[in-house]
C-alpha positions as CSV (number, residue, x, y, z in Angstrom):
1,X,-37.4,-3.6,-4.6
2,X,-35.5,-5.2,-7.5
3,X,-33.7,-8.4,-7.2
4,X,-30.3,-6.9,-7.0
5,X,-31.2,-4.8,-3.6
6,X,-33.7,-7.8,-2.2
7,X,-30.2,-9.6,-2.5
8,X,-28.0,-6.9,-1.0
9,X,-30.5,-6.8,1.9
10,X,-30.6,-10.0,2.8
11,X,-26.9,-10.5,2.6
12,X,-26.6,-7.3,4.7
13,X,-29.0,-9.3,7.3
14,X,-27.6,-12.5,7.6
15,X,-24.2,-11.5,7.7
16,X,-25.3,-8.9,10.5
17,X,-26.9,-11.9,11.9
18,X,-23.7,-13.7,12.1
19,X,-22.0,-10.9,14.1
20,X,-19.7,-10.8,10.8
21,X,-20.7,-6.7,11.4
22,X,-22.2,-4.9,14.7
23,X,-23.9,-2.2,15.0
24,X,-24.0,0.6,12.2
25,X,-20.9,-0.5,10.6
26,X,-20.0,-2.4,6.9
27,X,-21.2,-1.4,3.8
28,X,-22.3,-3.5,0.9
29,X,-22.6,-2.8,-2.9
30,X,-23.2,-4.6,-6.4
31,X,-22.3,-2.9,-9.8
32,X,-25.4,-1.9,-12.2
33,X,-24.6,-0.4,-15.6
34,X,-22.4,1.9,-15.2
35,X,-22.5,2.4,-11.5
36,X,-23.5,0.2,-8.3
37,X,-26.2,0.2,-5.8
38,X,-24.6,0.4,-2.2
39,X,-26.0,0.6,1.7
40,X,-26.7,3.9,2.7
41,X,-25.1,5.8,5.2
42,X,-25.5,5.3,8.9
43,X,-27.6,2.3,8.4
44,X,-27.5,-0.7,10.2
45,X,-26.6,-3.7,7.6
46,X,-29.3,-5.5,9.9
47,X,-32.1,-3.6,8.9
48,X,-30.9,-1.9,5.6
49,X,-33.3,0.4,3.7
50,X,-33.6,1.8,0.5
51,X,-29.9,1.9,-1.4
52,X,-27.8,4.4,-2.9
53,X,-26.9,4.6,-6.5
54,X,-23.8,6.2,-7.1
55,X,-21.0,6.1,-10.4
56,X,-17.9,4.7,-10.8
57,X,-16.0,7.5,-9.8
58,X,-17.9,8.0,-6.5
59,X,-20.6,10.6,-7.2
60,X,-24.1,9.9,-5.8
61,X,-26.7,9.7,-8.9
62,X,-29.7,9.0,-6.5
63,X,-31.7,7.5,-3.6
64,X,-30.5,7.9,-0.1
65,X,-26.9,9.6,0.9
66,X,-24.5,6.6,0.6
67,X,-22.1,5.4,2.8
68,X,-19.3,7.4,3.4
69,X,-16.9,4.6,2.4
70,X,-18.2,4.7,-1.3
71,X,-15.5,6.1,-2.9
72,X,-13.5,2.7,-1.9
73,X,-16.1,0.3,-3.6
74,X,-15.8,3.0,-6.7
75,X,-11.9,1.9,-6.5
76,X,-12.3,-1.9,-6.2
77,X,-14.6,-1.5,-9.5
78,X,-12.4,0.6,-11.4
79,X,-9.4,-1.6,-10.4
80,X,-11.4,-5.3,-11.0
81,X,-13.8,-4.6,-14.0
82,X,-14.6,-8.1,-13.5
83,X,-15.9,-7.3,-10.0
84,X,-20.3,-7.4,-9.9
85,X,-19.8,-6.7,-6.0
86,X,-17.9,-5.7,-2.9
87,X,-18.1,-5.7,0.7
88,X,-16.4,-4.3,3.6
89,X,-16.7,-5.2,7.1
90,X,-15.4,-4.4,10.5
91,X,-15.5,-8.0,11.7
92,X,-13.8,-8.7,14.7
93,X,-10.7,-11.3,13.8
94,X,-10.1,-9.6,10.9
95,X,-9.8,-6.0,12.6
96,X,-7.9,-7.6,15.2
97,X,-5.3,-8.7,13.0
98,X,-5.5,-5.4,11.4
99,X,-4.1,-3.7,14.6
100,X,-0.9,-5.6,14.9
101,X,2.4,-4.6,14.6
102,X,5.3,-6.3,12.5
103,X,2.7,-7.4,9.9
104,X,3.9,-8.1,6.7
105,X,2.3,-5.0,4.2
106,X,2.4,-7.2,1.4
107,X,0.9,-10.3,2.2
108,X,-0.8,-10.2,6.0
109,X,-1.7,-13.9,6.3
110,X,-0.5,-17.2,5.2
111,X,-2.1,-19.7,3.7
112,X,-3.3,-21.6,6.6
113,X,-6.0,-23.1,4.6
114,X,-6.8,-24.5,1.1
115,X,-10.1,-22.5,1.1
116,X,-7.7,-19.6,2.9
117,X,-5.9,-19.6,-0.8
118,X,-8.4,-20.6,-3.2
119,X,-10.8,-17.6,-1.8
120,X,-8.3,-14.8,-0.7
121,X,-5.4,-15.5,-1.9
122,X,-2.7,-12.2,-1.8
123,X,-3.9,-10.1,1.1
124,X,-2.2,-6.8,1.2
125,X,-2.2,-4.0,4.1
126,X,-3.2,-0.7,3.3
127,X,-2.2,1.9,5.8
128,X,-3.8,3.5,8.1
129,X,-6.5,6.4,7.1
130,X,-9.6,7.8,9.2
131,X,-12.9,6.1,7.9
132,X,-14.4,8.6,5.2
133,X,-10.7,9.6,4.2
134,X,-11.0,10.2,0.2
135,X,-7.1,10.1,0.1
136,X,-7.4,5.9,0.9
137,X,-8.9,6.2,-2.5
138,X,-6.0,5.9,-5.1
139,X,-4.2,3.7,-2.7
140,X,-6.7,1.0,-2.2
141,X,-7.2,1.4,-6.6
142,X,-3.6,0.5,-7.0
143,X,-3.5,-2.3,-4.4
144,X,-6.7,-4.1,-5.9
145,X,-5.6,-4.4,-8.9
146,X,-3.2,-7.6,-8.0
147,X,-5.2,-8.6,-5.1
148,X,-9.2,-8.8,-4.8
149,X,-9.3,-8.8,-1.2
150,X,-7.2,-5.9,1.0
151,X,-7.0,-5.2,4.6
152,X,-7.3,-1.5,6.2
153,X,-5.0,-0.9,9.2
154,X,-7.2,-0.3,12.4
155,X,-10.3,-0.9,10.6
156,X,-11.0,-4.0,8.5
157,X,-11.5,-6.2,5.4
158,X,-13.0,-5.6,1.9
159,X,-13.0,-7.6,-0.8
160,X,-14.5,-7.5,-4.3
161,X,-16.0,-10.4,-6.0
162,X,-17.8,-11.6,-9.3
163,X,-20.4,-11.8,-7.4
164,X,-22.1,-10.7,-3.8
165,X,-21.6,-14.3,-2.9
166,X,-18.3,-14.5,-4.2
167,X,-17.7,-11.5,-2.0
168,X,-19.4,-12.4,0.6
169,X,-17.2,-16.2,0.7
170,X,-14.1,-13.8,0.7
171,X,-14.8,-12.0,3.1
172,X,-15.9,-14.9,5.4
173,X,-13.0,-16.8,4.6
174,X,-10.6,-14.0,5.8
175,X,-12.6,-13.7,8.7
176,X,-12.0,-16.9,9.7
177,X,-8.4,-17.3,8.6
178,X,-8.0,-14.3,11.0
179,X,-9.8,-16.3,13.8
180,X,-7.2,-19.0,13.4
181,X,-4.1,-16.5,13.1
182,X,-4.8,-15.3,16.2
183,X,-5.3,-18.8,17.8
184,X,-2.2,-20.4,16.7
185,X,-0.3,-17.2,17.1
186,X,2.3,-18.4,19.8
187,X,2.6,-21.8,18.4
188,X,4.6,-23.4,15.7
189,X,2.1,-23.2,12.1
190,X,2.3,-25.5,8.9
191,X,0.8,-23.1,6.2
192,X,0.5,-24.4,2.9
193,X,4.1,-24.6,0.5
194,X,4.1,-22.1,-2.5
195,X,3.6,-25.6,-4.5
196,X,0.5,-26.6,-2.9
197,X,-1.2,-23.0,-3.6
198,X,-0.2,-23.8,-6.7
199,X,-1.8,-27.2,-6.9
200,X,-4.9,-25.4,-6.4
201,X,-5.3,-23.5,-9.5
């Protein structure tokens, strides 16, 4: 196993570990060349096996069939040619979130957090599409190229990163800016000014 998939495992594991992901569900991927190796499908990220390796526009080169949710990590890279990784998730806050009405499409949370702004930043709403749906493609491409992190409607986070750890601390960070949203949802919230965000940079 090379480095890059002994790392992709073990983030798989630990963030299935975490209950970040349940079941058969997430996917995880890092860029290589002129592609990226990504979690197969219908694999548990708890016990992934061998990896995919499939091009930037979402055709499978080799290894096992990859998830089905490729062709959004294809986007993400084509949008952020920065990005060395992505993940999505179906963790539970962030899903939650994901299933509420009246939510604003351009910007979902506020900045509840300095870690919330430094890590996420922007997180846009992408509608609704069954899992698998190729047509989510071109929309998530467009959205990611002003925001590294997005949210699917009824489904859940992905973000792209320099890094799988980069990724990975996104992806966490929504997560538990989503746990917190939902806590303080009735009550009166102080989220960061548009100046203190800025402070940040």
């Amino acid at each position: 196993m090379t480095d890059l998939s002994h790392q992709i495992t073990e983030l798989g594991a630990s963030l299935f570990r975490r209950r970040l992901t349940h079941g058969r569900t997430g996917n995880l991927s890092a860029r290589t060349g002129d592609g990226f190796l990504i979690t197969s499908t219908g694999g548990s990220l708890g016990a992934a096996g061998e990896l995919a390796l499939v091009d930037l526009q979402g055709r499978h080169l080799h290894g096992p069939r990859p998830s089905k949710e490729a062709f959004l990590h294809a986007a993400l890279y084509r949008a952020r040619p920065d990005a060395g990784a992505v993940v999505h998730l179906h963790s539970t806050h962030a899903v939650a979130v994901s299933c509420h009405d009246g939510l604003d499409p351009d910007d979902v949370l506020p900045p509840l957090t300095a870690y919330y702004a430094m890590r996420v930043g922007r997180l846009p709403l992408l509608p609704y599409h069954a899992p698998g749906d190729p047509a989510l493609g071109p929309i998530a491409e467009q959205a990611a190229r002003t925001a590294h992190a997005l949210l699917l409607a009824n489904h859940g986070p992905i973000a792209a990163g320099a890094s799988l750890a980069a990724a990975a601390d996104t992806i966490e960070e929504l997560e538990e800016t989503a746990r917190l949203w939902l806590l303080l949802r009735d009550r009166p919230t102080r989220p960061l000014t548009p100046d203190q965000v800025r402070s940040l940079s």
